[in-house]
C-alpha positions in Angstrom: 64.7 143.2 38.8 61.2 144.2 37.5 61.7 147.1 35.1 60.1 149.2 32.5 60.4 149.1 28.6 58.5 151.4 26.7 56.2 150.7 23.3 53.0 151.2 21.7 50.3 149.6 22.6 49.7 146.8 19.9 47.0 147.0 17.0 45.2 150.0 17.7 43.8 152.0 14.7 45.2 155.4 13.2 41.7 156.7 13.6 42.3 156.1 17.5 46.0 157.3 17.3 45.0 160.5 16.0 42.0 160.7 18.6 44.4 160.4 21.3 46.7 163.0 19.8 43.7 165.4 19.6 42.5 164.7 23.3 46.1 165.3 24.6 46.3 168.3 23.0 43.2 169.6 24.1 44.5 168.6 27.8 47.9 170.6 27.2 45.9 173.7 26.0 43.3 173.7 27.6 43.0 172.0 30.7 40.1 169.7 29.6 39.8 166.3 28.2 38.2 166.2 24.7 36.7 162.5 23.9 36.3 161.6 21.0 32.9 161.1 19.2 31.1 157.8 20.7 29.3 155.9 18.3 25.6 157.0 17.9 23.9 153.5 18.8 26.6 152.0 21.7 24.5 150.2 23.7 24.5 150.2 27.2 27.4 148.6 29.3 26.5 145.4 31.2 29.2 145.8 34.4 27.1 142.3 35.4 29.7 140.9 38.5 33.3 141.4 39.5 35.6 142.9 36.6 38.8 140.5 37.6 36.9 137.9 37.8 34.7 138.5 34.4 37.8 138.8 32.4 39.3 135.2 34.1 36.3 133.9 32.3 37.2 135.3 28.7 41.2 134.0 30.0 39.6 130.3 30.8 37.2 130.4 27.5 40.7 131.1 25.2 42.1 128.1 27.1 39.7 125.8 25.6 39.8 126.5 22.2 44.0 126.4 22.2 45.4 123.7 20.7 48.6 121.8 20.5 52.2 123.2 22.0 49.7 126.8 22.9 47.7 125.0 25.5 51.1 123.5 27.3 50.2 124.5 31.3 53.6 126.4 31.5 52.2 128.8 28.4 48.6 129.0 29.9 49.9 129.8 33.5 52.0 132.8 32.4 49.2 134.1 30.4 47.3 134.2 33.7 49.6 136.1 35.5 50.8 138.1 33.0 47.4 139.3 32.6 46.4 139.4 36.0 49.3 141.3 37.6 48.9 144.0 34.9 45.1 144.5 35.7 46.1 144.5 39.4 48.8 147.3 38.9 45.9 149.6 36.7 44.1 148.8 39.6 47.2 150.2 42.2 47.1 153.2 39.7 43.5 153.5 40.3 43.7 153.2 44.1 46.3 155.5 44.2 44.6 158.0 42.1 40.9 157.9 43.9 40.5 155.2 46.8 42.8 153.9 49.5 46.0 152.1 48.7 46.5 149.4 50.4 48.7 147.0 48.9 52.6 147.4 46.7 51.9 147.1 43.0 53.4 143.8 41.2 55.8 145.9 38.9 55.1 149.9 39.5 52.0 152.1 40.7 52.0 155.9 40.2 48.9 158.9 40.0 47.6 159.7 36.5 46.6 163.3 35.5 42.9 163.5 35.6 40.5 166.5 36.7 38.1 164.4 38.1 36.9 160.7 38.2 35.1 159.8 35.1 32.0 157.4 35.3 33.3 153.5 35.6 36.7 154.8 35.8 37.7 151.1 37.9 35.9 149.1 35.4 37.7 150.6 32.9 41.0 150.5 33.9 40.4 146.7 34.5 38.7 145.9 31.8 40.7 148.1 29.2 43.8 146.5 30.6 43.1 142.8 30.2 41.8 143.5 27.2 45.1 144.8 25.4 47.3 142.2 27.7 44.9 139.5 26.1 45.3 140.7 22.5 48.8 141.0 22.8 49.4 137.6 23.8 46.4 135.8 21.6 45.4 137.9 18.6 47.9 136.7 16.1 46.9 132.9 14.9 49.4 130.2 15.5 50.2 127.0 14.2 47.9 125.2 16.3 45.5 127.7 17.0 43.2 130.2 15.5 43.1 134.2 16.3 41.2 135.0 19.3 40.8 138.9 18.4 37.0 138.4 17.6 36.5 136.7 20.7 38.0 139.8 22.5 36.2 142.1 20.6 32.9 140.2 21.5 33.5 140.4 25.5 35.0 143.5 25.4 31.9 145.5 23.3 29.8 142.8 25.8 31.0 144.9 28.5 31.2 148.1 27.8 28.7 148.4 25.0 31.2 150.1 22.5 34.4 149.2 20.4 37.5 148.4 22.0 39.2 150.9 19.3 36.7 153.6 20.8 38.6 156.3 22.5 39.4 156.6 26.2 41.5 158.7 27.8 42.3 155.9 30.4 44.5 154.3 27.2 46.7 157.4 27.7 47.3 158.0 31.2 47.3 154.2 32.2 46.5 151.4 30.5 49.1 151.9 27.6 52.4 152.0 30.8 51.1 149.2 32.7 50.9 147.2 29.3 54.2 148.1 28.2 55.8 147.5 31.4 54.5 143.7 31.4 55.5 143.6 27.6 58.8 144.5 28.7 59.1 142.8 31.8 58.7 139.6 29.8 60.4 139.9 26.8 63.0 137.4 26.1 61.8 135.4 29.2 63.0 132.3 27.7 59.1 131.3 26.8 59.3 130.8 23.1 62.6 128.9 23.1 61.7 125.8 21.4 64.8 123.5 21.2 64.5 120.1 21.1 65.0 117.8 23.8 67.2 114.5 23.6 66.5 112.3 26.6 68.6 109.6 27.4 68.6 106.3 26.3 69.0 104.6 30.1 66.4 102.4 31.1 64.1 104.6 33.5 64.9 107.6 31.6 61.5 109.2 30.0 60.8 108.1 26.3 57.6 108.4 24.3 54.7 106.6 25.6 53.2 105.9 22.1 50.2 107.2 22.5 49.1 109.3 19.3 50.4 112.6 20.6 53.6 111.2 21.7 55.4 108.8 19.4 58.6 111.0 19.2 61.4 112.8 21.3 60.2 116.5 19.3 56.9 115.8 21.0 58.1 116.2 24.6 55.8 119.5 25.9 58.2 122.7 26.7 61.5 120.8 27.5 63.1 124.2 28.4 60.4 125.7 30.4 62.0 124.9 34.0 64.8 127.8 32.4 61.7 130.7 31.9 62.2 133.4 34.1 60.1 133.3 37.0 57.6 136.0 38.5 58.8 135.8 41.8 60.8 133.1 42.3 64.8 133.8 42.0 65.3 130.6 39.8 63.3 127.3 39.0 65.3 125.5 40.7 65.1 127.5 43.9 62.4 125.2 45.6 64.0 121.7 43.7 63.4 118.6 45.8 66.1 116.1 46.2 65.8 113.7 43.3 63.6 110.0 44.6 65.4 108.0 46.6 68.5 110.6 46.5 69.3 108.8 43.4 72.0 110.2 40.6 71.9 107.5 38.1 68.2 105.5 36.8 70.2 102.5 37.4 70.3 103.4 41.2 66.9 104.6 41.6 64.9 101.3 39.6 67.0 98.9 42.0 65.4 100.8 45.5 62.3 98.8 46.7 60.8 102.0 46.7 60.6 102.7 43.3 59.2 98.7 43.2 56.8 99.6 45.7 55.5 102.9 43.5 55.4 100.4 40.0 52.9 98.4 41.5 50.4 101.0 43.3 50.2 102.9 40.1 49.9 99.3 38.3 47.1 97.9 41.4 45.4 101.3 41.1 45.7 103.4 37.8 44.8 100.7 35.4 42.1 101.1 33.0 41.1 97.6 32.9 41.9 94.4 34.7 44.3 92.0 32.7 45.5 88.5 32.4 48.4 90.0 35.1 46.9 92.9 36.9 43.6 93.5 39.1 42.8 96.7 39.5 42.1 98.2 43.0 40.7 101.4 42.6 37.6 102.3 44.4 34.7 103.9 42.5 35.6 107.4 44.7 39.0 107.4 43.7 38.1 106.9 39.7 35.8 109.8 40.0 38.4 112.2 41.6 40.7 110.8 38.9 38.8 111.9 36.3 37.0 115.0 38.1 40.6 116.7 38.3 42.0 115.6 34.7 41.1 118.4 32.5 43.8 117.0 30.0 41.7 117.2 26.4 40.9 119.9 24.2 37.7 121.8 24.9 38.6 121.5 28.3 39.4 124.8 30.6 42.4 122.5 31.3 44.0 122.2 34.8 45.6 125.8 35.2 42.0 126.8 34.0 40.3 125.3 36.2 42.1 126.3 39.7 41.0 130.0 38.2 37.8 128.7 38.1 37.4 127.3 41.1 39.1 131.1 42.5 36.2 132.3 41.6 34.0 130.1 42.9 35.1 130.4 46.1 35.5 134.1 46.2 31.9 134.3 45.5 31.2 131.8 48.0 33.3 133.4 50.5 31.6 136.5 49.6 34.8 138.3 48.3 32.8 141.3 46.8 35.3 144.1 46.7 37.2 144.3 43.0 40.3 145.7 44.6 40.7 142.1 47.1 39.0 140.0 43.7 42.2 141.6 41.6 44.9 140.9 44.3 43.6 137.6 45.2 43.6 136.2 41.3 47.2 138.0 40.8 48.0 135.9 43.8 47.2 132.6 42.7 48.3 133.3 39.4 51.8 134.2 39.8 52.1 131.2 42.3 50.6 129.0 39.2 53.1 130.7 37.0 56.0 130.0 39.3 54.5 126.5 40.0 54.9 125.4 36.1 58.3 126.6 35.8 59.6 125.1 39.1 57.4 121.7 38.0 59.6 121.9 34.6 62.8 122.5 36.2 62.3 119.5 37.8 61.1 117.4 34.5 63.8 118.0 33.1 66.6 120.3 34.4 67.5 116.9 37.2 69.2 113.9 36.3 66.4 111.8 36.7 64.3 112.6 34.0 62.2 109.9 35.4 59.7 107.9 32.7 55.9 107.5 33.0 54.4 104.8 35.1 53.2 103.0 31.6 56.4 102.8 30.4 57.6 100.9 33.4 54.5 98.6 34.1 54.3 97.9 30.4 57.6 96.0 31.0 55.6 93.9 33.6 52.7 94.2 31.7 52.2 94.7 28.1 48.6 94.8 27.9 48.6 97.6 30.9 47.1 101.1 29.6 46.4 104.0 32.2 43.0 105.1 33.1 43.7 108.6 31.5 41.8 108.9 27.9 41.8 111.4 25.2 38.5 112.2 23.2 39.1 109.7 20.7 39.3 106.7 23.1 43.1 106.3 23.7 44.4 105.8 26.6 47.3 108.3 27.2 50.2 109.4 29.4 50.9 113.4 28.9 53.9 113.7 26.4 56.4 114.9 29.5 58.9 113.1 32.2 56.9 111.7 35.5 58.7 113.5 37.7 57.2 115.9 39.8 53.0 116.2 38.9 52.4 119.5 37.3 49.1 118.9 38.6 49.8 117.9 42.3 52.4 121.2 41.7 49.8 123.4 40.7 47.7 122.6 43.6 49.8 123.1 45.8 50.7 126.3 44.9 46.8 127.0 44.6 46.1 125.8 47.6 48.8 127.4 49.5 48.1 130.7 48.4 43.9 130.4 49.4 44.7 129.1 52.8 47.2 132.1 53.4 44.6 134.5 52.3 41.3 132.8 53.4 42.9 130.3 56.4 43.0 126.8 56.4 38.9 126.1 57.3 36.9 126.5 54.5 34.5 124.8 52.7 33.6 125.4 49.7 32.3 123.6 45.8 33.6 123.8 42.7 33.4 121.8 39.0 35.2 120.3 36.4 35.1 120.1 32.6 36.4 116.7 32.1 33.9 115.0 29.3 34.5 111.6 31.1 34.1 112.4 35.2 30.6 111.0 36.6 30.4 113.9 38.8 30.7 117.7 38.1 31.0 119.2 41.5 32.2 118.5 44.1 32.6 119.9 47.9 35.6 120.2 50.2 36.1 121.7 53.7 40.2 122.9 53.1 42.3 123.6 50.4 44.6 121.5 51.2 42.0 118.6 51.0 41.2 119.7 47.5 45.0 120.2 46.7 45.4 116.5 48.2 42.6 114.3 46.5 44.2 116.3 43.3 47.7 115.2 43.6 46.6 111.5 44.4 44.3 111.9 41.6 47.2 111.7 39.0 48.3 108.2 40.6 44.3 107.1 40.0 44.9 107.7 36.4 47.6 106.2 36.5 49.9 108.3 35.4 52.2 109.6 37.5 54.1 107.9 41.0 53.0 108.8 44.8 56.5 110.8 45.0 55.5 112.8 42.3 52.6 114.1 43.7 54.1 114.4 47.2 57.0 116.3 45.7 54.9 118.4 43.4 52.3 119.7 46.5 55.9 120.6 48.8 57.1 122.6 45.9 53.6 124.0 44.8 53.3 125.3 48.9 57.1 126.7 49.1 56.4 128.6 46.2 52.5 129.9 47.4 54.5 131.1 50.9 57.6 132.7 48.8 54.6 134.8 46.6 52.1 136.0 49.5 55.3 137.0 51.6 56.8 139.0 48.7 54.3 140.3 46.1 51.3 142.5 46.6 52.3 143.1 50.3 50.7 145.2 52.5 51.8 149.1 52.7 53.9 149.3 55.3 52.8 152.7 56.1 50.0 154.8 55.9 48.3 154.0 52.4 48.8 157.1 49.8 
């Protein structure tokens, strides 16, 4: 059930504690809300294009300068919907304060006491929002990655023209609930558990590939993330695909001709190079799309980064204009890409196959095999996790699902990539499910993942996209408030 905690909002100055005090105050007295003094040279806000989608930019722009265990897809695609449904529920507050209501909130709507709409009141309640979900979830440094409180304070002042720490009364009456209700709604979600994970020692089962990033069982990526609690979802396991080939034991699965068959497409077509025992295949199509939809490297808006990005690009190509449709559509997508990693994890490693990656199985064959797939150093690289289903091909399905439920399934549409080695950096598709397609087959290209990991990963990515459009953000049953 979706509850709500309450606590402070996090960092915020005394001088704007005590500014807040004295504005409440003033409200109980007198009636009349009493800002505080603005700082004489604020410059002038620059409200340049759609709030949701401005602050998905400063989201995607942390994304590539996280490092390490922080830019894991699971950890990137909660950020996204955590901040994303809280900006869509200031929003419901908003809508039900001033405008038509037309949708259910994510976790809770509700008026706020004002005397009158203030100038920018939306942008504000957007922007002030994803602001303090944002610095709650990346202004402390890590390990692996610096503070991103400057970079915060640099789009936020950007925006508006003043100080984050500036007072508005907007903190008070809605900003501060909505982000304590998503502080609280998460808390102890299972996210930051961090024990190890011990694979098994069976021959299929996954093992480090080698690769520099990936020489040790501690190096497997979020082992317990299929066990986070989901945004909509009633478990990760509730979409779960029945294991390849049915199989219980590796030793099963590895005798099928199936699994043979699998081996030696990814070998024939995901190669980097031809050997003394392999030819490659691939066209020079499917090594573009390959490497157009990778997104694997640092610096890189990554993959859930860049199905944000490409929301945007087709909201603004499908001329989605209105900030109240721009918010519900990206809290769409995002708590499907949320639900997507967790259900992708459960399956990783919550299954008993716990199936290894194509190089480790070809290498057997082949030892001078190495996938397409290539970090910034030159290494050729398999990501540190079992094969079993694609995160990516899960991710797009969940993307896609959710666009063709809200835009239907014709559409054509362009969007990019960031990946330093793809020859193109656009491309242009006339469905989602195209897109979500030459994405899941794109992991086989680079050889590494199998073709039932993909087709596993899209079926699960799709349940979950119809599970969240038929039960978050729905429509008002009645007449709107």
């Amino acid at each position: 059930m979706k509850d709500t905690g309450t606590r402070p909002l996090p960092r915020r100055t005394w001088r704007l504690r005590l500014a807040a005090l004295g504005s409440a105050l003033a409200v109980a007295v007198t009636g009349t809300v009493v800002a505080a003094p603005q700082p004489a040279a604020a410059a002038a806000p620059n409200y340049d294009g759609d709030p949701t989608q401005y602050w998905n930019q400063v989201l995607v722009d942390i994304f590539r300068r996280l490092n390490g265990p922080d830019a894991a897809p699971g950890r990137l695609a909660r950020a996204a919907a955590m901040m994303n449904a809280a900006l869509f529920d200031a929003e419901t507050m908003y809508r039900d304060q001033w405008r038509t209501r037309l949708y259910q909130p994510y976790l809770q709507a509700g008026r706020y006491f004002s005397l009158g709409e203030t100038d920018n009141e939306e942008e504000r309640v957007i922007g002030r929002t994803a602001y303090n979900i944002l610095l709650d979830l990346y202004g402390t440094a890590t390990p692996h990655s610096p503070s991103m409180t400057s970079l915060l304070n640099q789009r936020f002042t950007h925006r508006f023209g003043t100080s984050p720490t500036d007072f508005d009364y907007l903190d008070l009456q809605v900003v501060s609930s909505v982000v304590q209700r998503m502080r609280q709604f998460r808390s102890g979600d299972r996210s930051n558990d961090t024990t190890v994970y011990t694979p098994s020692t069976e021959r299929g089962a996954w093992r480090p590939t080698g690769d520099p990033n990936c020489t040790a069982n501690q190096h497997a990526v979020t082992p317990n993330w299929g066990l986070v609690k989901p945004f909509s979802m009633t478990s990760g396991s509730q979409f779960r695909r029945p294991t390849p080939q049915q199989a219980i034991r590796y030793d099963q699965l590895l005798q099928t001709a199936e699994y043979q068959r699998q081996v030696d497409l990814v070998r024939r077509f995901g190669g980097a190079a031809d050997t003394a025992a392999t030819r490659i295949e691939r066209t020079t199509e499917q090594t573009a799309a390959a490497l157009f939809w990778a997104n694997d490297v640092d610096d890189t808006y990554r993959p859930v980064g860049q199905l944000l990005v490409h929301t945007g690009q087709v909201a603004r190509q499908l001329n989605i204009v209105d900030r109240y449709d721009n918010a519900r559509l990206y809290t769409l997508v995002s708590l499907a890409l949320a639900d997507a990693a967790i259900a992708a994890w459960d399956t990783k490693y919550q299954t008993v196959i716990d199936l290894w990656r194509p190089e480790s199985a070809i290498r057997e064959i082949d030892p001078a095999w190495r996938p397409l797939s290539v970090d910034r150093d030159g290494n050729r690289f398999s990501p540190c996790f079992p094969s079993w289903v694609s995160g990516h091909a899960t991710f797009a399905g969940a993307w896609a699902g959710i666009m063709t439920r809200y835009f239907g399934g014709d559409a054509t549409f362009t969007v990019d990539t960031e990946d330093p080695t793809s020859p193109v950096k656009s491309k242009t598709f006339t469905s989602f499910e195209q897109a979500a397609q030459e994405n899941a087959q794109s992991r086989l290209w680079l050889g590494v993942h199998y073709p039932w990991d993909a087709d596993d990963g899209i079926a699960i990515g799709d349940a979950i996209a119809g599970h969240v459009f038929t039960n978050e953000l729905t429509e008002l049953p009645a007449t709107p408030r």
